[in-house]
SETORNU-10167 format. One line per 10 residues: number of its first residue (from 1); their letters; for each residue x, y, z of N, C-alpha, C, O. Coordinates in steps of 0.05 Angstrom, whole numbers, plus 5000, padded with zeros to 4 digits. Atoms other than C-alpha are relative to their C-alpha. Example, Ala and Ser with C-alpha at 12.3 -4.5 7.8 and 13.67 -1.06 7.14 Angstrom:
1> as> 5018/4976/5000/5246/4910/5156/5018/5024/5000/5039/5024/5013 | 4984/4976/4999/5273/4979/5143/4985/5022/5014/4995/5044/5018
REM end
This chain:
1> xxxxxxxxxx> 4976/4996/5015/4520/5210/5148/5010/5029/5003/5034/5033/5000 | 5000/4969/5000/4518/5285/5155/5019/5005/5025/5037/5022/5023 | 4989/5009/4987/4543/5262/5223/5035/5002/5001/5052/5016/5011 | 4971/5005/5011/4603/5237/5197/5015/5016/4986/5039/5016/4989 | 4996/4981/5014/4611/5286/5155/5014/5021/5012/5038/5026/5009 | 4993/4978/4974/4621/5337/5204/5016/4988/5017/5032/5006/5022 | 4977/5008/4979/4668/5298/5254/5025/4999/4973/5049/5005/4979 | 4979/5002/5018/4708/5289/5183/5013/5028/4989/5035/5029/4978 | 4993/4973/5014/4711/5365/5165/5020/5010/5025/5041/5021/5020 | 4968/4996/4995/4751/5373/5226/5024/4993/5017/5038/5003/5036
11> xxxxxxxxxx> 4973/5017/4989/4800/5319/5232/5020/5005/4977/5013/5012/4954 | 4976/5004/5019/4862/5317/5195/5001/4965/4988/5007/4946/5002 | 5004/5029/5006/4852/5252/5154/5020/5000/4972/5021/5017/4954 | 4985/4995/5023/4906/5226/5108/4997/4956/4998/4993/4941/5017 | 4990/5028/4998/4916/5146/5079/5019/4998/4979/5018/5010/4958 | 4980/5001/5011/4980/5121/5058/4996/4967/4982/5000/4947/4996 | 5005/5021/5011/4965/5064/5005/5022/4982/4978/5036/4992/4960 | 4968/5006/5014/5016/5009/4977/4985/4967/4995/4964/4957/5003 | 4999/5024/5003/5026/4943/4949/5007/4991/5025/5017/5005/5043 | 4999/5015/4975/5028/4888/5002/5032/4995/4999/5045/4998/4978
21> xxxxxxxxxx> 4971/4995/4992/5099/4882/5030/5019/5017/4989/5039/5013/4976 | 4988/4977/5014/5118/4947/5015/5006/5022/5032/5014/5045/5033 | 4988/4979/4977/5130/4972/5091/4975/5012/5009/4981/5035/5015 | 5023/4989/4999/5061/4990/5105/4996/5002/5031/4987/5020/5045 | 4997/5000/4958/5070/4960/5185/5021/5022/5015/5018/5040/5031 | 4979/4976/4998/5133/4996/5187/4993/5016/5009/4998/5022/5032 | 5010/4965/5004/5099/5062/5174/4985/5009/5011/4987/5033/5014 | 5012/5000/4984/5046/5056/5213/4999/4997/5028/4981/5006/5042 | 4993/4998/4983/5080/5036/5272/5017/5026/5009/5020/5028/5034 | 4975/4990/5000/5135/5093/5264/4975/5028/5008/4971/5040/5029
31> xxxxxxxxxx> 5014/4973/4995/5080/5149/5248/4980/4997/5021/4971/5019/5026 | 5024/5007/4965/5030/5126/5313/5018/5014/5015/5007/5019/5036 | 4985/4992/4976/5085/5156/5351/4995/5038/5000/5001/5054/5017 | 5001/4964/5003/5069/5235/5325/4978/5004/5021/4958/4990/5023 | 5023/4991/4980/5030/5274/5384/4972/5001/4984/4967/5006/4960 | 5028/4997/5017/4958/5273/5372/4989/4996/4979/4974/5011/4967 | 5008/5021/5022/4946/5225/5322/4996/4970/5011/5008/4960/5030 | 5008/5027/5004/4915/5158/5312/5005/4990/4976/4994/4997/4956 | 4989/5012/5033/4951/5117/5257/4996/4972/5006/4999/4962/5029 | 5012/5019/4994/4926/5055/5242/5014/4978/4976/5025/4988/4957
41> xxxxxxxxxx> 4995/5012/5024/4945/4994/5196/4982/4977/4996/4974/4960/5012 | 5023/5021/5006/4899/4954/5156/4978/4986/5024/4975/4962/5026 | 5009/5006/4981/4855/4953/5214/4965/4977/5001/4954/4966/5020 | 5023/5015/5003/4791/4917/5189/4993/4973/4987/4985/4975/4963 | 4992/5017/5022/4794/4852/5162/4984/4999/4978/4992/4990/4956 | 5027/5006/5025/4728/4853/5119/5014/5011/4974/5012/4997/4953 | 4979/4986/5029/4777/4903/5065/5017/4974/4991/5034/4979/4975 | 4982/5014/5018/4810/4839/5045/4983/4988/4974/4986/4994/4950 | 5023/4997/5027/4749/4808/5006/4990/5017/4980/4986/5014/4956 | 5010/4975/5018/4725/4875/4989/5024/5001/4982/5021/4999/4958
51> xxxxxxxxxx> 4986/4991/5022/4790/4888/4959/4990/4988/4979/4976/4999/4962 | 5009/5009/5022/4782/4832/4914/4971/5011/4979/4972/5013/4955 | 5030/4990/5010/4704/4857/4894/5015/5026/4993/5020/5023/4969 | 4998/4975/5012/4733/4936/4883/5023/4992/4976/5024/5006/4956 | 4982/5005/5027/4792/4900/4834/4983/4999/4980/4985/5013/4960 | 5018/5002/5027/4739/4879/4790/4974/5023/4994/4967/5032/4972 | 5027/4977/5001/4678/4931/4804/5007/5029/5021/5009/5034/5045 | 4993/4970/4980/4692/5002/4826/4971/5014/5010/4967/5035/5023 | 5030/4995/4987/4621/5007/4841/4997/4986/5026/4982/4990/5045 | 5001/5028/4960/4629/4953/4904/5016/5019/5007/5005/5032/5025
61> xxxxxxxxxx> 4985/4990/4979/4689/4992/4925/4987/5025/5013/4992/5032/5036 | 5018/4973/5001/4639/5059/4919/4979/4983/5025/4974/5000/5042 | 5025/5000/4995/4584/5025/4954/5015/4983/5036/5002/4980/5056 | 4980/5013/4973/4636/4991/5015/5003/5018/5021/4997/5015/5045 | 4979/4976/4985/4671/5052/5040/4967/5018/5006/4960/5015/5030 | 5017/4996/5005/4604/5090/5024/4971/4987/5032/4958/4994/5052 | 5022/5015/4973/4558/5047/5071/5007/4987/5026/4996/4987/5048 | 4980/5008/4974/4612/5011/5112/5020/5010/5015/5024/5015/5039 | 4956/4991/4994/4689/5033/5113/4990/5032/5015/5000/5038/5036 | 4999/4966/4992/4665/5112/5126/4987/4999/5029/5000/5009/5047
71> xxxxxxxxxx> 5006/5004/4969/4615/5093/5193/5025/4995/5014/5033/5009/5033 | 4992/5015/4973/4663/5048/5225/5028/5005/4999/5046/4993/5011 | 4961/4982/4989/4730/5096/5215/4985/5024/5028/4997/5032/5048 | 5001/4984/4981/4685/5141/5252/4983/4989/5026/4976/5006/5042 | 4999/5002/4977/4661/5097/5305/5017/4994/5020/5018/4997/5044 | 4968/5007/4984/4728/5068/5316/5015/5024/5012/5027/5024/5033 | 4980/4974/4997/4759/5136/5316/4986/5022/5019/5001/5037/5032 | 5003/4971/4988/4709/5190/5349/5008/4998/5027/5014/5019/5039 | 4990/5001/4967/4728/5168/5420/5029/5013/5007/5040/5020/5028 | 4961/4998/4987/4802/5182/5421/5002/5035/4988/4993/5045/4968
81> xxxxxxxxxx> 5005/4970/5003/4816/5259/5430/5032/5008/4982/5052/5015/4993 | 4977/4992/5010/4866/5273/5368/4991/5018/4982/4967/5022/4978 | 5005/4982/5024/4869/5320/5315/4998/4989/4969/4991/4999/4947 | 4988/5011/5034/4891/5267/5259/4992/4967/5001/4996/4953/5021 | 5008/5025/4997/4864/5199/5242/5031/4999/4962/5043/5014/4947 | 4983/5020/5018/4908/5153/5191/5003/4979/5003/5005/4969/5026 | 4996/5026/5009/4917/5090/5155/5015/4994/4977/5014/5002/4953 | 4985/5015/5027/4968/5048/5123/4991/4987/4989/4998/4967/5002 | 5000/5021/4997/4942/5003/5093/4994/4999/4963/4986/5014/4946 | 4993/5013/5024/4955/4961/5033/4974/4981/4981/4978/4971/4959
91> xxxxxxxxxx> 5018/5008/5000/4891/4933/5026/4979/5015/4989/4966/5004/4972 | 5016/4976/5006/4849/4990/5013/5014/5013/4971/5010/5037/4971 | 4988/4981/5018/4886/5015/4950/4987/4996/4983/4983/5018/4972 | 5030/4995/5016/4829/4993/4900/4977/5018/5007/4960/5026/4991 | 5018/4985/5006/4790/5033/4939/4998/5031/5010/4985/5042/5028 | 4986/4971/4993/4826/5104/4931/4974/5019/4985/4967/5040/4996 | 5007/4983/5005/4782/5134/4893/4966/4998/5016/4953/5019/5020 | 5026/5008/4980/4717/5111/4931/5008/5024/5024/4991/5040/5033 | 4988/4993/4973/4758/5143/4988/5003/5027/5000/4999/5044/5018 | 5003/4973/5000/4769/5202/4958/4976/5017/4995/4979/5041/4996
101> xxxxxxxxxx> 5031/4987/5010/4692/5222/4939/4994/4994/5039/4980/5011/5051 | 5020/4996/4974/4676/5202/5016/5020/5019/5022/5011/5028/5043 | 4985/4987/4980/4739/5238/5049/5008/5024/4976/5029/5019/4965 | 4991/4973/5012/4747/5305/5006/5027/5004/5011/5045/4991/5000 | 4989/4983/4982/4789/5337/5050/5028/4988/5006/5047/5003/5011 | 4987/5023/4995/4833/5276/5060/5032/5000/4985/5034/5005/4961 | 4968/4997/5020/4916/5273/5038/5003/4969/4998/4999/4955/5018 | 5001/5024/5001/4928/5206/5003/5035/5001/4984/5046/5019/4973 | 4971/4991/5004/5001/5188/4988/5007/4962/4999/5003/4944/5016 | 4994/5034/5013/5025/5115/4945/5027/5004/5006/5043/5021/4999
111> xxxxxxxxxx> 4979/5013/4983/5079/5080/4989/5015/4980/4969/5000/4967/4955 | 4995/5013/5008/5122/5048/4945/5029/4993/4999/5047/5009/4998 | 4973/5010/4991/5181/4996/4953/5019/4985/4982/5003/4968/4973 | 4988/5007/5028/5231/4969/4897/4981/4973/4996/4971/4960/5015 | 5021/5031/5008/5188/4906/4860/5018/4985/5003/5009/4965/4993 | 4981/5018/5003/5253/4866/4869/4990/4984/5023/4982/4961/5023 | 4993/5004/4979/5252/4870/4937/4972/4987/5008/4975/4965/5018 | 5030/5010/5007/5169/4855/4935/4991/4976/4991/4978/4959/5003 | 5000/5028/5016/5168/4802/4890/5011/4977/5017/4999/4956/5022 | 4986/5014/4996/5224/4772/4920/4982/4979/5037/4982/4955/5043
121> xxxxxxxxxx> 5009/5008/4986/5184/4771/4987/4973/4979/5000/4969/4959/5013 | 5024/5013/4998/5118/4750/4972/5003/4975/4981/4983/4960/4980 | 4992/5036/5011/5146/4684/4930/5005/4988/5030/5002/4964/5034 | 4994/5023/4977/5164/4666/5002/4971/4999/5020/4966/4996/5044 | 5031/5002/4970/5089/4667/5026/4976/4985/4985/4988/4970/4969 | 5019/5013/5014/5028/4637/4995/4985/5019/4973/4966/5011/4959 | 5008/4982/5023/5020/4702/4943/4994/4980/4975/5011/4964/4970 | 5012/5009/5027/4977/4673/4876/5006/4970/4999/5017/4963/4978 | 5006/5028/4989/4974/4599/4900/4966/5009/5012/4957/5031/5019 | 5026/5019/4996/4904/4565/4915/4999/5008/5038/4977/5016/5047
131> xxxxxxxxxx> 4995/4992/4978/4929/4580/4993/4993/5025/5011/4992/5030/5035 | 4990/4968/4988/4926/4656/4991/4957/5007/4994/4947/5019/4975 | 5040/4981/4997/4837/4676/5000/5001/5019/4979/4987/5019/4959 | 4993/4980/5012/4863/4732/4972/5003/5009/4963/4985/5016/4948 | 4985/4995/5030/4909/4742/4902/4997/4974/4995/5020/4968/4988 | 5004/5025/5013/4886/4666/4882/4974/5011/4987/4963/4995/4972 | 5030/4992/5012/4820/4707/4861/5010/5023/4989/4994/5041/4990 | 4996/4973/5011/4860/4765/4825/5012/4996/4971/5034/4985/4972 | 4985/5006/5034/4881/4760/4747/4997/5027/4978/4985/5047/4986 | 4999/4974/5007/4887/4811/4701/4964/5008/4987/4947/4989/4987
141> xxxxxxxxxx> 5021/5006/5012/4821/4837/4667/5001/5002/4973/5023/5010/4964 | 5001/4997/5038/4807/4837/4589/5012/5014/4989/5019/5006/4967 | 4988/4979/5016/4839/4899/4570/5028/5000/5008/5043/5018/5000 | 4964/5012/4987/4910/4872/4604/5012/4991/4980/5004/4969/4972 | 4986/5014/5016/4955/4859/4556/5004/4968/5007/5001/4948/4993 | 4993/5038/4996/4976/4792/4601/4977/4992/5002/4980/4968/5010 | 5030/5018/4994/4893/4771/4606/5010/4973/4977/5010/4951/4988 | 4992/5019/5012/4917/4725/4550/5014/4980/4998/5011/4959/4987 | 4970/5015/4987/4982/4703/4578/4999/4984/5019/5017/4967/5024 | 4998/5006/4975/4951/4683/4643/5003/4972/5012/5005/4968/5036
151> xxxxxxxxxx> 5006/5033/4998/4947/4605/4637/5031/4986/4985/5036/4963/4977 | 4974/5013/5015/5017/4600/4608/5017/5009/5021/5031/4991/5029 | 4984/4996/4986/5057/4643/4658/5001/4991/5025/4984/4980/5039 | 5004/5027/4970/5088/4615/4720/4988/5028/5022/4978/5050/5016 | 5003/4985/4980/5081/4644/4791/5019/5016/5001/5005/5034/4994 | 4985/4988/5000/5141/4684/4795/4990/5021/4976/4981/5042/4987 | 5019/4988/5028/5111/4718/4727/4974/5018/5021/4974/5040/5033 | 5027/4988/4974/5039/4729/4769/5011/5026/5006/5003/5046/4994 | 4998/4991/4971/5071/4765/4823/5014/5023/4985/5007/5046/4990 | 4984/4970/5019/5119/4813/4773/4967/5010/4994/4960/5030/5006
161> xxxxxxxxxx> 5027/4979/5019/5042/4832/4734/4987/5006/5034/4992/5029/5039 | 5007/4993/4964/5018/4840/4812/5013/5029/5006/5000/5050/5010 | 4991/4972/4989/5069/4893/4827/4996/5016/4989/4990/5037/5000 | 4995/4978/5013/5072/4929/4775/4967/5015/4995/4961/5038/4997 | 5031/4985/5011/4988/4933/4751/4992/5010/5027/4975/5028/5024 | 5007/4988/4967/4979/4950/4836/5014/5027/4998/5002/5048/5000 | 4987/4974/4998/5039/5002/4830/4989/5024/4977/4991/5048/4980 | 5009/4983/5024/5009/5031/4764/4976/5018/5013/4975/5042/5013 | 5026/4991/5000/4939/5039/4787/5005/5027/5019/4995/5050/5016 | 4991/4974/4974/4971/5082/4853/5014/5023/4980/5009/5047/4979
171> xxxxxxxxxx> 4983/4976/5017/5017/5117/4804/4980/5023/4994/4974/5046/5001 | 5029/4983/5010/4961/5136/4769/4982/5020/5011/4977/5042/5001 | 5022/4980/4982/4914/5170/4814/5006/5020/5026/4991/5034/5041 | 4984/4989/4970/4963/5195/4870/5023/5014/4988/5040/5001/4976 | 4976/4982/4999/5012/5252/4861/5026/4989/5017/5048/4980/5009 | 4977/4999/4991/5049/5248/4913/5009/4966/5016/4996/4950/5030 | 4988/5030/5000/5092/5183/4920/5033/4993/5018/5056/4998/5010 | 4975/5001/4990/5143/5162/4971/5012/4974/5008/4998/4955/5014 | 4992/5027/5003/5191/5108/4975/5013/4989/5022/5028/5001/5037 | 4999/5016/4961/5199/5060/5037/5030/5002/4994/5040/5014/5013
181> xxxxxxxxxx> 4976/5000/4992/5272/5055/5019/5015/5020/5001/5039/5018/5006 | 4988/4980/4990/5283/5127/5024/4996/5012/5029/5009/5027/5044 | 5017/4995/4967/5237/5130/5087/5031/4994/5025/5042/5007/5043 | 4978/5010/4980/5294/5085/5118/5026/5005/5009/5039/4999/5029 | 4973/4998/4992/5354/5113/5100/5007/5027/5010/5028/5035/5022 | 5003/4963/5003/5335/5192/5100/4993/5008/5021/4970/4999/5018 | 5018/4983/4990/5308/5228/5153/4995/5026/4991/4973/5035/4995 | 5015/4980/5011/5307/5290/5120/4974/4995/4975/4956/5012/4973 | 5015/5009/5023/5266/5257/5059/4987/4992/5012/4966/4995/4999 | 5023/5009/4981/5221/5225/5119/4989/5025/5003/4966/5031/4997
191> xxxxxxxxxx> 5022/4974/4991/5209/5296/5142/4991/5012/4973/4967/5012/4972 | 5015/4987/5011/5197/5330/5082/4979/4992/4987/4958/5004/4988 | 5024/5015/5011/5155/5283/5043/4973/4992/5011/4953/4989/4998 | 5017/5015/4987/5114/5257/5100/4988/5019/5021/4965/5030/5022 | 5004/4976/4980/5127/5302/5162/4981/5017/4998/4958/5018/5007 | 5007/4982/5008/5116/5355/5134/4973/5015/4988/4964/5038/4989 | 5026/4993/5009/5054/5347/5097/4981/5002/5016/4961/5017/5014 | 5023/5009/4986/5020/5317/5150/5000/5022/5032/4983/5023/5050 | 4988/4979/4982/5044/5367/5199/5009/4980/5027/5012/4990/5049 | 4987/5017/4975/5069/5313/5248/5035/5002/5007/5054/5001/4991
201> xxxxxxxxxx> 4978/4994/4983/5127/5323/5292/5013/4971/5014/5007/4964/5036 | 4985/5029/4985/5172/5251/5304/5027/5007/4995/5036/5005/4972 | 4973/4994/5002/5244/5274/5322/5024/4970/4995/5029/4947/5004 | 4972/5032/5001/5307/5233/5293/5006/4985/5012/5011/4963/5002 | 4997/5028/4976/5317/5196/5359/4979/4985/4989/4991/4971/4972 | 5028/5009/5002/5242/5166/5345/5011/4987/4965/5007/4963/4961 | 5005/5012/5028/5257/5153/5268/5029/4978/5004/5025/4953/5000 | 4988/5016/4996/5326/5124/5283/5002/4966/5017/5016/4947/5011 | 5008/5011/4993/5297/5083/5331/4989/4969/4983/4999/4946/4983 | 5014/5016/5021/5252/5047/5281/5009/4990/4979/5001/4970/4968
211> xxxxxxxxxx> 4987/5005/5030/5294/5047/5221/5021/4977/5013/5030/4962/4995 | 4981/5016/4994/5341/5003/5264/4997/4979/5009/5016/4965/5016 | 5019/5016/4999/5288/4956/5277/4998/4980/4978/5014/4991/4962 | 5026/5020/5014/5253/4898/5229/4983/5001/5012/4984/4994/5036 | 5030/5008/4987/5173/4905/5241/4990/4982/4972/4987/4993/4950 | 5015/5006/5014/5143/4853/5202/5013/4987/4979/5009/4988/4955 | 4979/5004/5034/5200/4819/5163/4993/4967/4996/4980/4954/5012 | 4998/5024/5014/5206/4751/5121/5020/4989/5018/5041/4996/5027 | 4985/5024/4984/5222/4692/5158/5020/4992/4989/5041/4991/5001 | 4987/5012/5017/5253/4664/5104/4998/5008/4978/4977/5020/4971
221> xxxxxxxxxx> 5015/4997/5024/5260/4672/5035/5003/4976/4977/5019/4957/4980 | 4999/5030/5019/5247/4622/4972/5023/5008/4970/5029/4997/4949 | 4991/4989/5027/5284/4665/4928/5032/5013/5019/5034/5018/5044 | 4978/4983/4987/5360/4698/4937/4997/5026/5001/4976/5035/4993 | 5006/4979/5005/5369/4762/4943/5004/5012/4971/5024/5002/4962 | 5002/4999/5020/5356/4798/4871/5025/5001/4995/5026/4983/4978 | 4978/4993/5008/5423/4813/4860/5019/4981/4999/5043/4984/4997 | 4992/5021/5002/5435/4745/4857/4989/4980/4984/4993/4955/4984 | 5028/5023/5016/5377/4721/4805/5014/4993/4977/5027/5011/4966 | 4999/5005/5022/5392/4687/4749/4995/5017/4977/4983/5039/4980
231> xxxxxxxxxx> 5006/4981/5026/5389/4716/4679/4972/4996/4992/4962/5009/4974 | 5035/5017/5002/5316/4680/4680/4985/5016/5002/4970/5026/4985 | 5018/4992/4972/5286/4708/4733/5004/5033/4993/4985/5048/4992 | 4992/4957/5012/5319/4790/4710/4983/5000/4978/4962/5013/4976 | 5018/4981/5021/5297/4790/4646/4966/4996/5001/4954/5013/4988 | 5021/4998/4998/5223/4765/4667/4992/5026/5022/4973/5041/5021 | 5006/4977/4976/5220/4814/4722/4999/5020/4991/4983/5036/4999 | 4996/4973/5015/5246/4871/4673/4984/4997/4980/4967/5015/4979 | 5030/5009/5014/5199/4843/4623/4975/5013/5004/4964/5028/4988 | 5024/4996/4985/5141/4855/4667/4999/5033/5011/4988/5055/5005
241> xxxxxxxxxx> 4995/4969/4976/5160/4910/4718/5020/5018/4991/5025/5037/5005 | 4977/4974/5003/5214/4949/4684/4989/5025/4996/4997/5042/5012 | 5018/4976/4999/5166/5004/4659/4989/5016/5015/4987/5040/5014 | 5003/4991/4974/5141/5011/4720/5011/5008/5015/5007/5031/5024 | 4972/4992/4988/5199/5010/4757/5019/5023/4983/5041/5024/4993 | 4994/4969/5014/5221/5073/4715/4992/5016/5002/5004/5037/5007 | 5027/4975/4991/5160/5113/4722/4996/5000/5035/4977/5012/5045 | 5007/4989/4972/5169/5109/4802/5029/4998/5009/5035/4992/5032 | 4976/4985/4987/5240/5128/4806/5027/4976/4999/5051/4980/5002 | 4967/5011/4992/5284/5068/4809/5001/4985/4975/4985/4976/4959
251> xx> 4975/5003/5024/5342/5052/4763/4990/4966/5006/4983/4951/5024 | 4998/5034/5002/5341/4983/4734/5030/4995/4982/5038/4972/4977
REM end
């Protein structure tokens, strides 16, 4: 470990952690393009189970990253001659603070994308259905206001307490917080927020590029776009996520 330790003291190591369809491919494709970096997204699949285990026990996520996740960033990674390793990934965000006791040194930074636009996607995929390995094993725990609620509300419901207790937990423990839909429209707010910290160099051609793209979009969706929801569907969403959606910047 000492090992590791030492190849970690001096890389530039940063992870960018988000709710799931929040732009996470995006971002990871866009920032792989900075010289001398390795950016990576959700690259291991074993972090999908684990997640579930660090939702409920922050001692699994401690003992994951710890014995697993920290070797095999640095066997994946010591071969390639960069200065900067990175990961998007959406998957790993139960286990930030695991991440931060094994990466000190490390810049961590909560991705986050309106819950409209979130919600609206992951109703069109197998999110909190019997289908999904995943969020069919995730409910709130005991001290959740909705733990009580959970057998009465529908799926659309779910997936609002989803965004918002995922966006909370990041709120929570991460300063600095940047938002995919300013990523897309800004490049100066790309560079300063992101660029900048990370000291990476991707000129406007390169961001324009990408922003003019879809990586990773909804085939379809089951829902309209919000701005088209019923009075139903708003006030459960504002219900749920409005609080949230206030404390990370956007107007409801």
């Amino acid at each position: 470990e000492s090992m590791i330790d030492e190849w970690a003291r001096y890389k530039k190591i940063f992870f960018i952690l988000a709710m799931g369809r929040s732009g996470t491919k995006f971002l990871a494709t866009l920032l792989n393009e900075a010289p001398d970096s390795y950016v990576v997204h959700e690259p291991v699949r074993e972090d999908f189970p684990a997640y579930v285990d660090a939702f409920y026990n922050p001692q699994k996520a401690k003992w994951y990253i710890k014995k697993f996740r920290k070797k095999e960033i640095y066997l994946r990674a010591q071969n390639f001659s960069f200065s900067t390793y990175g990961e998007v990934n959406g998957v790993l965000r139960r286990h930030l603070l695991a991440l931060k006791e094994a990466f000190p040194h490390a810049q961590f930074f909560h991705l986050i994308r309106d819950g409209r636009d979130v919600v609206r996607s992951l109703m069109s995929r197998h999110t909190m259905t019997s289908h999904d390995p995943v969020t069919s094993k995730i409910h709130p725990l005991p001290d959740d206001p909705w733990y009580d609620k959970w057998q009465i509300i529908d799926r659309f419901e779910k997936i609002c307490w989803y965004w918002q207790v995922e966006n909370k937990f990041l709120r929570e423990h991460i300063p600095k917080r940047i938002h995919f839909e300013k990523i897309l429209e800004d490049y100066d707010y790309f560079k300063e927020n992101l660029l900048s910290p990370l000291g990476f160099d991707i000129p406007i051609e390169i961001w324009e590029k990408y922003t003019q793209k879809k990586i990773n979009p909804s085939s379809k969706y089951a829902l309209p776009h919000w701005k088209e929801w019923d009075k139903e569907l708003l006030e459960k969403f504002y219900r749920i996520c409005g609080e949230e959606m206030i404390k990370n910047g956007y107007q409801i």
